[in-house]
Each structure stands twice: as C-alpha cells, then as structure tokens.
C-alpha positions in Angstrom: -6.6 -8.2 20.2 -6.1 -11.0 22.5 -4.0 -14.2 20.4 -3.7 -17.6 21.6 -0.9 -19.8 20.4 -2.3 -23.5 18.5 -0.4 -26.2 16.9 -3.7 -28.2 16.5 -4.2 -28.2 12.5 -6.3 -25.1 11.5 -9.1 -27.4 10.6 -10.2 -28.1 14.5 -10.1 -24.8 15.5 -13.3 -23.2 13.6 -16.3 -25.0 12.4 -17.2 -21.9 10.1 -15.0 -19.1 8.0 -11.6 -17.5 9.2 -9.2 -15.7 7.2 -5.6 -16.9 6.9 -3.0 -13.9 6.7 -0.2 -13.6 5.4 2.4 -11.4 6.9 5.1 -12.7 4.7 3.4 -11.5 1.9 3.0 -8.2 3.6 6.9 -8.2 3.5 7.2 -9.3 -0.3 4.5 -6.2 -1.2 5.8 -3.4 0.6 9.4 -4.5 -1.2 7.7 -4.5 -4.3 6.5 -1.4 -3.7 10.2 -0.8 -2.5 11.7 -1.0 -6.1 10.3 1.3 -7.9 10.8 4.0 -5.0 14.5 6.3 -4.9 15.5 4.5 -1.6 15.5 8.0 -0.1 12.1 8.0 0.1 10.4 6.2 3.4 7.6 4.6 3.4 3.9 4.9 5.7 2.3 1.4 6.2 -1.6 2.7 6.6 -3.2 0.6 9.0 -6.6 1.9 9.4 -9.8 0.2 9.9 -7.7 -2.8 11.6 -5.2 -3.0 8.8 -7.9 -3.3 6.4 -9.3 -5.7 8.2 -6.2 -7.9 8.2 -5.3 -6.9 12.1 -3.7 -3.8 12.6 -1.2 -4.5 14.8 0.3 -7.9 13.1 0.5 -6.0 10.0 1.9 -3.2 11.3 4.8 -5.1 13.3 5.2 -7.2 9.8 5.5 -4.0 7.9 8.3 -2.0 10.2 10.4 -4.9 9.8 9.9 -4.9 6.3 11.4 -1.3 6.5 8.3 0.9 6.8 9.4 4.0 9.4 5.7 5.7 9.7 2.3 3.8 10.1 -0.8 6.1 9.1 -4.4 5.6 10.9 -7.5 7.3 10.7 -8.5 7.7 14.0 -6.8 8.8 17.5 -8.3 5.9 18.8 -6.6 3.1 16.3 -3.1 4.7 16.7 -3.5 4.2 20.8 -4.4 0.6 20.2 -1.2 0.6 18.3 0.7 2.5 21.1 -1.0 -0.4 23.8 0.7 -3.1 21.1 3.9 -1.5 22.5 4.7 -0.1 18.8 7.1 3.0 18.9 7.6 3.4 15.1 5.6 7.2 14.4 2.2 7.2 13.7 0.5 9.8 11.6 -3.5 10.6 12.7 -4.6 10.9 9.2 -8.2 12.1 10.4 -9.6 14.5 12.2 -9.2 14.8 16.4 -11.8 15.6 18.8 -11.0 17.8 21.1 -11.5 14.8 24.0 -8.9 13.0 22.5 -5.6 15.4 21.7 -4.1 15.6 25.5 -3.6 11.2 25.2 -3.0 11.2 21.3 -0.2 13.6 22.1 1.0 12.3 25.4 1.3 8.9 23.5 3.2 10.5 21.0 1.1 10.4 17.7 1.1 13.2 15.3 -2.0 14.5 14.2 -3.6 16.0 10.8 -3.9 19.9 10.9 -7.1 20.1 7.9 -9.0 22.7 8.9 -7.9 26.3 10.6 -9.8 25.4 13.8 -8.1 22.8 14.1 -4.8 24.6 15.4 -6.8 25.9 18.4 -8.4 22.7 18.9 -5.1 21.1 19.2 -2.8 23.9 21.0 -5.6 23.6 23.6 -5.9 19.8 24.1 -2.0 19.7 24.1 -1.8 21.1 27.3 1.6 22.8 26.8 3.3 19.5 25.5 4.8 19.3 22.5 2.3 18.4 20.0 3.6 17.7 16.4 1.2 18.0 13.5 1.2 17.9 9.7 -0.7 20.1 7.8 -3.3 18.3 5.2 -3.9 20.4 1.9 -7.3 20.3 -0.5 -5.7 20.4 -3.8 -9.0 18.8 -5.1 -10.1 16.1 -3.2 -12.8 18.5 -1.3 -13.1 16.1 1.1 -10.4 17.2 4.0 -8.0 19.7 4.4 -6.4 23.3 4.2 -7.4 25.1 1.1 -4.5 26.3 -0.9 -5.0 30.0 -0.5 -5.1 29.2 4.0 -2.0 27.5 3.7 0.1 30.4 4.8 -2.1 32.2 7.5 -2.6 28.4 9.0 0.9 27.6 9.3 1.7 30.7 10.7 -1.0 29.8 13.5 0.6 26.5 13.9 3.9 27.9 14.6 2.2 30.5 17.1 0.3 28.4 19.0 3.7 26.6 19.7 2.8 23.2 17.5 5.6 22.1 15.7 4.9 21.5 12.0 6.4 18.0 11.2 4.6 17.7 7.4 2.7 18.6 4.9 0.0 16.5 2.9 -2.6 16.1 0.1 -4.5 13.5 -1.0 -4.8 12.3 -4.9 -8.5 11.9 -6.2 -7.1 9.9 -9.7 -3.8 8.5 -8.9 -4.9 4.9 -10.1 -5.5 6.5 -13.6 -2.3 7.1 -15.2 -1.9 10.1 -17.6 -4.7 11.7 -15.3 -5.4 15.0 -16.1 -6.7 15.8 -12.6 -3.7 14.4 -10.6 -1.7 16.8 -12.6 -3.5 20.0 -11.9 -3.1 18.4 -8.0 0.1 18.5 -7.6 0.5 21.6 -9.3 -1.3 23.2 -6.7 0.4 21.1 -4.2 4.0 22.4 -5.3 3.0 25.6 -5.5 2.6 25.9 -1.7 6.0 23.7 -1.1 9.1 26.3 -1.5 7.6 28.7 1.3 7.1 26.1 3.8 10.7 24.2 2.9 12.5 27.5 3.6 10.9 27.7 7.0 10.8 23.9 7.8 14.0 22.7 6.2 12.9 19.2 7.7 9.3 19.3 6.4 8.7 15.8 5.6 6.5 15.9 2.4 4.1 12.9 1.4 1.0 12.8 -1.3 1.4 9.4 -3.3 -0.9 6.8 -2.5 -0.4 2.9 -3.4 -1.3 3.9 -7.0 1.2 7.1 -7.1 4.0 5.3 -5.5 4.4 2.9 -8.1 3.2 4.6 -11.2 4.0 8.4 -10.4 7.2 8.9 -9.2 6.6 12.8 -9.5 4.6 12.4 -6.2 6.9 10.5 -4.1 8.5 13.7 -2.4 9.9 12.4 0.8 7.4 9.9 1.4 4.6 8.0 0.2 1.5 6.3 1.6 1.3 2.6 1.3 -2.5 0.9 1.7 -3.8 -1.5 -0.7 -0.6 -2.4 -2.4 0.7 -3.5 1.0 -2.4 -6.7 1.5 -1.6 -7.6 -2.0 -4.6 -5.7 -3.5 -4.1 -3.7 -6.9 -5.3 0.0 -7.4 -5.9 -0.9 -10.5 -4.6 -2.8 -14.3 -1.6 -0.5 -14.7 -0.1 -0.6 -11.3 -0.3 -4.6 -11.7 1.3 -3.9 -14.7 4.4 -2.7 -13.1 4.3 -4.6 -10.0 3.1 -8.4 -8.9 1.7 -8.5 -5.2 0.5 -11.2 -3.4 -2.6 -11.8 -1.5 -2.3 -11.1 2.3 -5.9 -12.6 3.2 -7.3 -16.2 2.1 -10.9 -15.7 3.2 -11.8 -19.9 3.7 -14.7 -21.7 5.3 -16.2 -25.2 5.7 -19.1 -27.2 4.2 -21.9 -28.2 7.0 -24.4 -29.9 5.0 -24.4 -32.0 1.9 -27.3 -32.9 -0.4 -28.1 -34.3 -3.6 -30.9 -32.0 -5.6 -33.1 -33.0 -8.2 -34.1 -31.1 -11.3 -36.5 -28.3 -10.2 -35.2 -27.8 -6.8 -35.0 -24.7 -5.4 -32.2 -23.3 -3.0 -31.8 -20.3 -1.2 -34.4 -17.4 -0.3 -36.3 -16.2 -3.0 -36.1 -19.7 -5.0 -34.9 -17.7 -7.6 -32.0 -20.8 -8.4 -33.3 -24.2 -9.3 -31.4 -27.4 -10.4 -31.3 -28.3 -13.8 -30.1 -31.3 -13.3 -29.5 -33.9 -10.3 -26.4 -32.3 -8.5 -24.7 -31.9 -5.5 -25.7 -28.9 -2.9 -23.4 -28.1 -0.7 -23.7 -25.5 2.2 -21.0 -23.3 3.5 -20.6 -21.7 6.6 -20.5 -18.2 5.5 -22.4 -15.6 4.4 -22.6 -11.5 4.1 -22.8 -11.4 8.4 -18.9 -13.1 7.8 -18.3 -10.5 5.1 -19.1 -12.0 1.7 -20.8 -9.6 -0.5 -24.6 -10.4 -1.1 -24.7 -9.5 -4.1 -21.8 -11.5 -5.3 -23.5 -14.6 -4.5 -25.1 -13.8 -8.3 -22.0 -14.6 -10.0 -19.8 -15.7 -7.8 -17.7 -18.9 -7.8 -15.2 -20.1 -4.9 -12.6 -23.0 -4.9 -13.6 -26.5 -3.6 -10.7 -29.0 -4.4 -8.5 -26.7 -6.2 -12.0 -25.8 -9.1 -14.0 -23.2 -9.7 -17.5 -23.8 -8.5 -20.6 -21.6 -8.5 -22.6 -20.2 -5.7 -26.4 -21.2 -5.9 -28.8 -18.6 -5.4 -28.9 -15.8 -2.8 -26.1 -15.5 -0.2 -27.4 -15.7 3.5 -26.8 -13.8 6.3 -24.6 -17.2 7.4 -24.6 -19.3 4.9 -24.1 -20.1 0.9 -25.0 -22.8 -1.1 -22.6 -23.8 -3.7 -23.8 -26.6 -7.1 -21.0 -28.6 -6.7 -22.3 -30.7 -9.8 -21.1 -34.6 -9.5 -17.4 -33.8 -7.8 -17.3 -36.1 -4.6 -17.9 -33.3 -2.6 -16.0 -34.3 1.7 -18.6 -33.2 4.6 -16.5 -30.8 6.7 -14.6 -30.1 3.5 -12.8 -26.7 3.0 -13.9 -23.8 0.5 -11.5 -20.8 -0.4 -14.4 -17.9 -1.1 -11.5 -15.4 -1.9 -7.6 -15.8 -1.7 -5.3 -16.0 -4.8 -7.2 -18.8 -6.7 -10.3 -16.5 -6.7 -9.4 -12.9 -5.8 -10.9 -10.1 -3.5 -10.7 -7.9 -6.8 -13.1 -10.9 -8.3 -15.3 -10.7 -5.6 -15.9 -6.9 -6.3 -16.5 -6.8 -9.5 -19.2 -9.1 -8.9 -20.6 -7.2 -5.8 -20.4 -4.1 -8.1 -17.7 -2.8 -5.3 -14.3 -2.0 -4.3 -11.4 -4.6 -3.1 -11.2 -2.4 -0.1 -14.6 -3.1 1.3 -14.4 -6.8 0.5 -11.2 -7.1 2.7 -12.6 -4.4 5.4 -16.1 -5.8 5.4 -14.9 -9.5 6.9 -16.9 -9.3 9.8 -15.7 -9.1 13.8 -16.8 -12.9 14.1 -14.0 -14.2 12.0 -10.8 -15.3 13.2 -7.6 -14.2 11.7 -5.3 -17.0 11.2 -1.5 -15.1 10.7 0.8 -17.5 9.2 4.8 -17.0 9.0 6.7 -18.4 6.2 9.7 -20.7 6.8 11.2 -19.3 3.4 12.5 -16.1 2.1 9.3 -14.3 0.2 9.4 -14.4 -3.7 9.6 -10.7 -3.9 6.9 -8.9 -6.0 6.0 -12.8 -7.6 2.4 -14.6 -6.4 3.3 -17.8 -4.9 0.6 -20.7 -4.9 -0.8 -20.8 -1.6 -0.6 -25.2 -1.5 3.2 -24.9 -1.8 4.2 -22.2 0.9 5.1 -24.2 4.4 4.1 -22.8 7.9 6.3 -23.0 10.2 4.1 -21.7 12.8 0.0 -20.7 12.9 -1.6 -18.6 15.7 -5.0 -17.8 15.7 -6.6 -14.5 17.3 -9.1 -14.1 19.4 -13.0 -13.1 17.6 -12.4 -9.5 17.8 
C-alpha cells in the first residue's frame, strides 16, 4: 500500500467516500482489552483481510506499539505483505499453506498452522531443511479446521519427526460471544484434555484459544495468549462483552453530497420507485453506494448523519450512489455525510443489512481511500470519545488499494 503525505484539508482530496481510521483508538481498544487480561498473557493483533479492512499494516504497526507481541493472518500471502512493511513482530499463518508457498513463508520467518496430518509433510517438504516453526490447530467443535482430538498425539509426534518445531497449540471457539455457553464449555474441555501431554514435551508451548469475545468475558480461555480481532477496530462481539468493556470505533465510513434537489409529493427516487415523497422535501445524493461497501439492503432502514442528525436513506442503495430525504434542513452542496462511524455504528448498519459488523468493515470496497489519523492526545482508555472533539495532528491518506 503505497501512502502519500497531505496537509490539504481532507475535504479536497476525494470527491466521493473514504474512511477515516483511527489508529489511536486501535491503542485505546487493545488496552481495554488489556485490563481484564492477567498481564502474563500476550496478546495476537489479527490482521487478516487488510486489517479488516482498516489496512493491515497501519494497524498492525499501531497495535505492536500498543503492546501486542504476535499478529495472526489468514493467508501466507498477507503475512509477506506484512514482512515487505518491514514488520519483525511474529506472525502466526492462521490458515492453510499451499505447498507453493511454505519455502518463502518460512524463509520470511512466519509460523504456519499445522490442521490437518498432511499438512506436516506438506510443510517438512516445502521447508527445505530450514527451520520451520508451526502450531498445531485442534477441532474441538468448530468442524471447520484442524486436528481432531483423537490425531493430536500421532500428529505431533510427526511434527517433531519431520524436524518442525512445534511452537503452539490452538482451537477455535464456535460460542465464545454467548456467555454461560454450553458449547464453549464442552470446547475447552476437549481442548485441556490434550494440553498436559504436549506441556510435558513442549515446556514452552505457547497456548492460545480465546477470541475477542473469550478474552474479555472468559478468562478460563486465556492460557498464554489470546486472539484479538473485532474488539481491536472498536467492534463488539456482542451486548455482554460491551458490557464489560467500552471500545471505540476505528473506521468513520464518510462521503459527500453531489447533487441537490427539491422533490414534490409523489416523486419517486431510486431504482424500482419503490420510495416516493410525501411531502415537498429535500433529495440529496451521496457518493456512495454497495460498489464503496454500504450494504444494499441497509439502504431499507438505514439513516446516516448530515450535520450532526439522523437522516434517512430514500429508496434502493445504488451501486455508487444513495439518496438521502433530508426533509427541510438547509442541506450544503459538497456537504459531508457520516454513513457509519460512532454517531451511527457498523453494528447499526448490520442489523439493518441482516449481517455481521465484520462484513460491513471488510466489505468497504478497494476504491476507498483510508484516511489514518493520529491523535495529539493520550487515548481515553476503553471510553468512546466524540469524533468532533478529538484534534489531528497529522492526516495521511493511502493510495486506492
């Protein structure tokens, strides 16, 4: 990701949508998260799918100064692009490798997932005698990757054969964000059960199953260290984890109006006409739509912030625009809309696309800039801050990636 440094106001540099980060609310999250942790317990900032579509490597610098010792990526290819950022902190390959991949994953120096028994042969051969070090993913009821409980011995035994050296063991929790859960129980029942023989052999074993929603609300699955994704962009797993822990918005999804027009009862907007004015009102059109990464279908509900109030969208969201009744507010031309951010949140936007948080921040399409903003003040830990009263002291816009 290429970055160009601007000290023009943000407002000259896009005439349609870009999302402002935050990475000084990545800090404040991850020492949220921090608090309710036994500080011997580290700390894996996941960065997959571009940092959840934040920008991998920005977040992932942000987050090893925030004290994070292990980023976690799902592919060989996004913990190179890492490596190419210059970024020596360990990286964990939480996927799968192909077998056209293992010889640079380990000459750069990233550990990959053992989940299947063929995958020890896999590596050992793609390592070409280097030292490849690997942590072993277990299926404690996920049944969607890993080792299954009963292989766990006969595979780590082929690990240490094949001369790989065993740096962790994993699982992966189905109902974490679901406290009292029934399921996570039985998880890491299984999980523990397969711990004391692997400790005695691996003394060092680092040990790691909690997810955002197990870090703050399970401390039985913190082990040596736990996994920190949503939590860390200010997203919550869900009610009981906010409960515990206040996080703040890393993206401000924004965009501009390009066309203003006063509608008279019966006019129709959008495809489909299936909105029309009841009233004489104010259309407004913003330059964004589901190609940017706002969710079709939440243009049915949805509302967005135009001078600091709620308004509604009007009728279907385009592939590049939306159309917003604006009512009788003096509505600027070139004005600026927040579509999600702190005022209206990503978890808003979900709930009206009948979706997930995680797909509204990782569905913001390539042909948005991210804006990364650095604070001038110390981050109100764990406490949302209104957006119109934190100062920038500096604004750098990346290149469309």
């Amino acid at each position: 990701m290429q970055r160009r440094n601007h000290r023009t106001d943000i407002r000259h540099l896009t005439n349609r949508t870009w999302a402002e980060i935050d990475l000084a609310a990545v800090t404040a999250n991850l020492a949220a998260i921090r608090g309710v942790l036994d500080p011997r317990v580290s700390i894996m900032a996941v960065v997959k799918a571009d940092g959840y579509g934040h920008g991998a490597v920005p977040v992932a610098q942000s987050a090893l100064r925030a004290g994070a010792t292990w980023l976690g990526v799902a592919t060989v290819d996004e913990g190179l692009a890492l490596r190419r950022a210059r970024i020596a902190a360990p990286i964990l390959v939480l996927g799968p490798s192909a077998a056209d991949e293992i010889a640079e994953a380990v000459r750069r120096r990233l550990s990959l997932t053992v989940s299947s028994p063929e995958a020890v042969t896999l590596i050992a051969r793609g390592a070409r005698r280097r030292a490849a070090h690997v942590h072993l993913k277990v299926d404690t009821g996920m049944t969607r990757l890993g080792v299954a409980i009963g292989e766990v011995s006969k595979v780590a035994r082929a690990i240490a054969a094949a001369g790989l050296r065993l740096e962790g063991v994993l699982t992966h929790l189905a109902c974490a964000d679901e406290p009292g859960s029934e399921m996570t129980r039985d998880q890491l029942t299984r999980f523990e059960s397969i711990l004391p023989g692997l400790r005695r052999r691996y003394p060092k074993l680092i040990v790691h199953a909690a997810n955002s929603a197990a870090a703050v609300l399970l401390p039985r699955s913190h082990y040596g260290m736990v996994r920190i994704g949503l939590a860390m962009y200010g997203l919550s797993p869900g009610p009981a984890v906010s409960e515990r822990v206040s996080l703040r918005p890393v993206m401000r999804l924004r965009s501009r109006i390009v066309r203003i027009v006063r509608a008279q009862p019966g006019t129709a907007v959008s495809y489909g006409a299936t909105y029309r004015v009841l009233r004489p009102t104010t259309i407004a059109t913003v330059a964004c739509g589901y190609a940017d990464g706002y969710p079709r279908l939440a243009g049915l509900n949805g509302e967005v912030i135009l001078d600091g109030e709620r308004v509604h969208i009007a009728g279907r969201v385009c592939m590049d625009y939306l159309m917003l009744d604006a009512g009788d507010r003096p509505v600027r031309p070139d004005g600026i809309v927040d579509l999600f951010g702190s005022r209206v949140t990503a978890e808003e936007v979900a709930e009206w696309a009948h979706t997930i948080s995680y797909e509204v921040v990782c569905g913001v399409g390539p042909r948005v800039p991210r804006v990364y903003l650095e604070t001038t003040r110390p981050p109100d830990v764990g406490i949302r801050m209104d957006p119109a009263r934190r100062t920038s002291s500096r604004r750098r816009i990346a290149g469309r990636r």
